[in-house]
N, C-alpha and C positions, 0 to 999 in steps of 0.2 A: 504494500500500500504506500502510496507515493505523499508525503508531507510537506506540509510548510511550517511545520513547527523551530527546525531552528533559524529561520528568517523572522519570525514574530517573536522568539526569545531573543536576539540579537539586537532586534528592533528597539529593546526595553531595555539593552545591555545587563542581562540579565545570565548567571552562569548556567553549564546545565545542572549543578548542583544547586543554585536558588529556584530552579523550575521546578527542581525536584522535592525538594523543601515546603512551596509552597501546594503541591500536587496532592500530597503524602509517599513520595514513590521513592527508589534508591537513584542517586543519579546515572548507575546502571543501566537503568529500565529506563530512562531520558534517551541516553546513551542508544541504543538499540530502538528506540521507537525512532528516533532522530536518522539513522541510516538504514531503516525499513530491516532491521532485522526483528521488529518486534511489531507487532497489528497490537495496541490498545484495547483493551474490555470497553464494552461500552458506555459502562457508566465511567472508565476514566478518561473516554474520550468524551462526553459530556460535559468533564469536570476541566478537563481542556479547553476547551469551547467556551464552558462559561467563564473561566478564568483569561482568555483573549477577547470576551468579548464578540464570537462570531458564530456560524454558526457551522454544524459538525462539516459539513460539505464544503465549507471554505477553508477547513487546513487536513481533512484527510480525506484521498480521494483514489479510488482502484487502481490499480495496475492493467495496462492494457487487456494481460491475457488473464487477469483476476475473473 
């Protein structure tokens, strides 16, 4: 799944350790959502969402052959 999640973290100058922090998640799991080795639960892609501000489809969005 293809993201813009660290463009909107970046945008805040924000680490992926304070993404992580304010998420509840490791900044591991930042880490791995951030270079599409990880697809998100839905509710903490919600909680992403609400926390930028947008909505889920405007920062994670399939893979061609998803």
């Amino acid at each position: 799944m293809k993201n813009s999640l660290k463009v909107l973290r970046a945008e805040r100058d924000w680490t992926q350790g304070d993404l992580a922090e304010k998420l509840a998640v490791s900044r591991q799991t930042v880490n791995a959502i951030e270079n599409g080795k990880y697809d998100p639960s839905l509710p903490l892609a919600f909680k992403v969402a609400a926390l930028f501000e947008r909505a889920i489809e405007e920062i994670f969005e399939p893979e061609e052959d998803d």
